[in-house]
N, C-alpha and C positions, 0 to 999 in steps of 0.2 A: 504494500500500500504506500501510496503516496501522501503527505500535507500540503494540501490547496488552501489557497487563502481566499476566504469571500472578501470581494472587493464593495461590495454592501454594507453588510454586517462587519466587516474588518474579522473577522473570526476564521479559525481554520477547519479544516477536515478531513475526512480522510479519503480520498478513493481507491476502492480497488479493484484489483485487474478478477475476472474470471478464473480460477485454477482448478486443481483436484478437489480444493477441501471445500470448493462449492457444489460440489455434485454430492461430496457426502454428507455432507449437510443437510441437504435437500433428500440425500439416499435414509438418512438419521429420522428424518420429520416423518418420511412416508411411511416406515418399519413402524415408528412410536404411535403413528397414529393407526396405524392397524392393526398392531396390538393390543392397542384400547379398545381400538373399536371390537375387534374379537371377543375379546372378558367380556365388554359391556352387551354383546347379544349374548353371551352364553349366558350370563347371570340375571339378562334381561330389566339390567341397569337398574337393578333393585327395587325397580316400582311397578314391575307384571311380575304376570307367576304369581306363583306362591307366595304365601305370608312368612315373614321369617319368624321362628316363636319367640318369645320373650327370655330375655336373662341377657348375660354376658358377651356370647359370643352377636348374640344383634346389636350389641352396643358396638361391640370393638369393629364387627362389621361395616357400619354407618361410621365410624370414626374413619378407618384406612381406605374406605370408599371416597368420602371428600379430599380425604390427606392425597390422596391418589391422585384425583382428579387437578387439584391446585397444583401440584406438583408439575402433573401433565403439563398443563396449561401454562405452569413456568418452563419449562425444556420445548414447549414446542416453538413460543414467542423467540428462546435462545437460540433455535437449531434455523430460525428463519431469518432472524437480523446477523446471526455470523453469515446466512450464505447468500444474503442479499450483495450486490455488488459495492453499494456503499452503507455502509451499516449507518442508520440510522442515528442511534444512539450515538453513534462519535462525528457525527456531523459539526455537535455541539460540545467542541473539546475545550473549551472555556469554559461554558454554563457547569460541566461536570467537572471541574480542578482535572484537567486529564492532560494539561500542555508539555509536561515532564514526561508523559508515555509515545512510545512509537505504535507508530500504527499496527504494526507484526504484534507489538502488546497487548492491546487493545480488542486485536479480534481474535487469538490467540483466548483471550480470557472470555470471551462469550464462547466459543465452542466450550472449554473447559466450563464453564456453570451451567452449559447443556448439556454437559456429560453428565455431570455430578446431577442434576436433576431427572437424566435418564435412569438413571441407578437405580437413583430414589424414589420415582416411581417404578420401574421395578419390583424393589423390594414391598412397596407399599401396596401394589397388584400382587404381590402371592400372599401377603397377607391379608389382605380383602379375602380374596377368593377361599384362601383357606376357613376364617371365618364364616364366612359366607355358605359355606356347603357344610360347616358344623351349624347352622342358626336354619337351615331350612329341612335337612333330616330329620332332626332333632322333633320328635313326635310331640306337640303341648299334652299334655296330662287332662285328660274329659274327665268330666264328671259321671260321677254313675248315673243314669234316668232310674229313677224309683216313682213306681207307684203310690207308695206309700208308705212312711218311717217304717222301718223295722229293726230291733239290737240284733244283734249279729249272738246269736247262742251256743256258737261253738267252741270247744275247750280248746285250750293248747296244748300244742305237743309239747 
């Protein structure tokens, strides 16, 4: 990447050339978001289907399902402004204290906070899903249909 200077705004920026690590980038977005999109029809994105029963595992469920989803949605934002040709974010290397970075720095660290964000969704999808499939097996406990009270009269062993 190059520092251009807006003759405007007097502020600089960065452009950069098309290479390899834009295709992967771009190769990064489309895996992450088909991956999602896979869980999200199998588990049928937690609001069709089945009820999931109550306790714990529907807690932590609903917890790594959002955690999942923000995370997404930070790695996917990352994986698109690294392979954008000028990353947006460093348009504005003023506004962000970023004048001491080179450009190679700069988009260098958004791929890496989309990695680290891919991980972490990731990890935050197998524990969804693990959850997820303990919270909808999981049989709730019925009540007995009675006719009418009756004590239970038999002895123990």
């Amino acid at each position: 990447g190059t520092v251009v200077k807006d003759d405007i705004t007097n502020s600089t920026y960065c452009v950069y050339n098309s290479d390899v690590a834009t295709g992967y980038g771009v190769g990064a977005f489309l895996f992450l978001l088909s991956g999602e999109s896979l869980l999200m029809g199998i588990t049928k994105c937690m609001c069709f289907g089945r009820p999931l029963a109550p306790g714990s595992d529907r807690a932590w469920s609903i917890i790594y399902f959002v955690s999942s989803w923000l995370t997404f949605l930070v790695a996917e934002s990352c994986l698109i402004a690294g392979a954008t040709r000028n990353a947006y974010h460093t348009k504005y290397r003023g506004m962000i204290y970023a004048q001491n970075f080179s450009c190679e720095t700069l988009r260098k660290g958004v791929f890496i906070a989309g990695a680290v964000f891919v991980v972490a969704t990731m990890i935050l999808n197998v524990y969804y899903y693990m959850y997820f499939a303990k919270a909808t097996t999981t049989m709730p406990a019925h009540k007995a249909n009675r006719t009418n009270s009756t004590v239970g009269m038999t002895g123990y062993a």
